[in-house]
N, C-alpha and C positions, 0 to 999 in steps of 0.2 A: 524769365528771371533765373532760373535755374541752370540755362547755357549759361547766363552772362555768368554767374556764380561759380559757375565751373571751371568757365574759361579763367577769370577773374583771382581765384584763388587755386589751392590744391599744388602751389608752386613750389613745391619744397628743396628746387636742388635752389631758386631765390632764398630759402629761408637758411641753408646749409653755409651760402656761401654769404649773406651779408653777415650770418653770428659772427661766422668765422672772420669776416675781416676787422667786426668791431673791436671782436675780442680779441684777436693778434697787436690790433691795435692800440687799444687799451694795453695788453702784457706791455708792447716795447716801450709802455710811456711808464708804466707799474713798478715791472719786475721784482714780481712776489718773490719772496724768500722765505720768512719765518712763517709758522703756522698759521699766524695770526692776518700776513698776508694773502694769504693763500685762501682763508675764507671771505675774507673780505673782496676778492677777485671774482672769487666761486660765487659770490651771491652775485653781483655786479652781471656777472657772465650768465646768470639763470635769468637774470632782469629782461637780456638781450634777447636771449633765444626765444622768451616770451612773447615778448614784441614782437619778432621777425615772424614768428609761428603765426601769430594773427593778422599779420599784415602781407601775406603773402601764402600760410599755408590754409587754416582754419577760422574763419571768423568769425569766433565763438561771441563775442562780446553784442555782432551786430545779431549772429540768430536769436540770441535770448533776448535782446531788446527789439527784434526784427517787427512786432506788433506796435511795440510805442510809437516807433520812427517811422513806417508806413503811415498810420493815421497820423501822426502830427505833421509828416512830412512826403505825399502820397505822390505829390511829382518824382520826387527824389527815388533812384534806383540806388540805396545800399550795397548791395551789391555786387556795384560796379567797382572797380578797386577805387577811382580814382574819387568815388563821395564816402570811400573807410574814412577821411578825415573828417571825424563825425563833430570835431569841433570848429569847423569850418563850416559848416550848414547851421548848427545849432546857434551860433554866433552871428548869424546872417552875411558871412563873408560872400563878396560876389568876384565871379574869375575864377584861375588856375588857384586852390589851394597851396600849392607849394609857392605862392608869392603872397598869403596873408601875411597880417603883423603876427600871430599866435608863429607861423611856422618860419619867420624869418627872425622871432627871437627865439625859437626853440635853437638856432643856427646857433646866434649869441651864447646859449648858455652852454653847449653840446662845444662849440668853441674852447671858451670857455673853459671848460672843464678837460677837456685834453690839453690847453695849455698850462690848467695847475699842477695833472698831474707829471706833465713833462720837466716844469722847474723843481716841483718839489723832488721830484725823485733824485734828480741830480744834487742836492744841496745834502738829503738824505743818505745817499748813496756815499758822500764822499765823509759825514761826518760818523756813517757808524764802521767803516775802512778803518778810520784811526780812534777807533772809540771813545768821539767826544759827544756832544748834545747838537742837534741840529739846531742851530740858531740863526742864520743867516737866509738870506734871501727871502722868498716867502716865509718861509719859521719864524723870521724878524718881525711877522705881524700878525701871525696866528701860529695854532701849535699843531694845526691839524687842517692844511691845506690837501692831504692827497683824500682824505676823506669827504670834504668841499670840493673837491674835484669830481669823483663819483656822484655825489647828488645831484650837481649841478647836470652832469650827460644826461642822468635818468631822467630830470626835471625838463629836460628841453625835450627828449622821446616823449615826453606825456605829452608834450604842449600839441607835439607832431600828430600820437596815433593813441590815444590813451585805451586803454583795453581794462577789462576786470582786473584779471591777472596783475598787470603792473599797476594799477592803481591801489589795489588791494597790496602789494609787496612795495608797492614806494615806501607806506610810513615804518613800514617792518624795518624794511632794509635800514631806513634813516636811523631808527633804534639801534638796530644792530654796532651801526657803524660809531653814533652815539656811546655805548656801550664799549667798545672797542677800545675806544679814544681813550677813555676814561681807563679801560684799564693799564695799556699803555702810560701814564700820565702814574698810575700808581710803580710800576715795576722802574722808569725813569727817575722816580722820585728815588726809590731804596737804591739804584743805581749809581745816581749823580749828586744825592742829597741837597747841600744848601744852593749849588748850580743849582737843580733844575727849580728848588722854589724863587732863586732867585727870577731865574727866567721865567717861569710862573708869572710871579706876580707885577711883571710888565708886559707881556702878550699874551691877548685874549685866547681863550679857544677854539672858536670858531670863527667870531666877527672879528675884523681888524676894527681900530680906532681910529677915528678919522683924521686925528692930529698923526698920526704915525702912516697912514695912508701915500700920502705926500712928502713925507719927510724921507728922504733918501741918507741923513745922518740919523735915524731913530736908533736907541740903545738896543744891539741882540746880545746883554746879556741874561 
């Protein structure tokens, strides 16, 4: 077990180079600017390396539960990289893990999530250029699509490879970005005044409305 463990993990120029490509990734969909961007990347980007660290360098989550999983599960070699997806065992999925339902909607939401925040930045991008209120496009049904964008990636790496670390920093992060939103939402107000309560008080902040979901003429102002 300890060859396999070796062989298995300890991969770190794997763990250097998927951070890197999430997070380049994530950047060119992003493109932080203000302060406020930049944290919200920076947590985002700790989320990744986290993941990538235990799913390729150190894997911390299976040594410390290495006793439960053994005895509940004593066929199973941990391990081995390819039973780290410890929600594919525990779930009783049978076959290649990377073809359960858990990791083919982790796909979905990880999808997902790079395509919100590929439109919203664009829609965002062009309305603070000419210093108005982003209201169009996804704005038109939430007011904070690049932040639903971020949870959603995180949300589908857990479904993937959940680890302490990110399971323990998912609901932080979720605050944080919560938090964020919110303040955001105050400094746009003193900004834009009766715009943005107008806009306000017809798209939600997080969840669209289902009548506005479908509606391709719904009001952004």
């Amino acid at each position: 077990m300890e060859h396999e463990a070796t062989s298995s993990y300890g991969l770190w120029t794997l763990v250097i180079l998927n951070s890197a490509i999430f997070i380049m990734f994530a950047f060119s969909f992003f493109k932080p600017q203000t302060k406020r961007d930049w944290r919200s990347f920076s947590a985002f980007s700790a989320f990744i390396v986290a993941l990538f660290v235990e799913m390729y360098g150190f894997p911390l989550t299976i040594y410390i539960f290495s006793g439960w999983l053994t005895t509940r599960y004593p066929e199973v070699d941990f391990f081995a990289h390819e039973n780290g997806h410890l929600l594919h065992t525990i779930f009783g999925f049978e076959g290649n893990a990377h073809f359960d339902p858990l990791h083919l909607a982790s796909f979905v939401f990880i999808g997902f999530g790079f395509i919100m925040l590929s439109k919203a930045w664009s829609v965002l991008y062009k309305a603070q250029k000419a210093g108005k209120l982003a209201v169009t496009g996804l704005y038109a049904k939430i007011r904070h699509p690049q932040y639903i964008g971020f949870v959603a990636i995180m949300f589908g790496f857990l479904l993937q490879w959940p680890t302490i670390l990110t399971v323990a920093m998912f609901p932080i992060l979720v605050i944080m970005y919560w938090r964020l939103a919110k303040f955001e939402e105050k400094e746009s107000q003193k900004r834009f005044g009766k715009a943005w309560d107008d806009y306000a008080a017809h798209v939600p902040a997080f969840i669209p409305k289902w009548d506005t979901v479908f509606n391709k003429n719904q009001r952004a102002a």
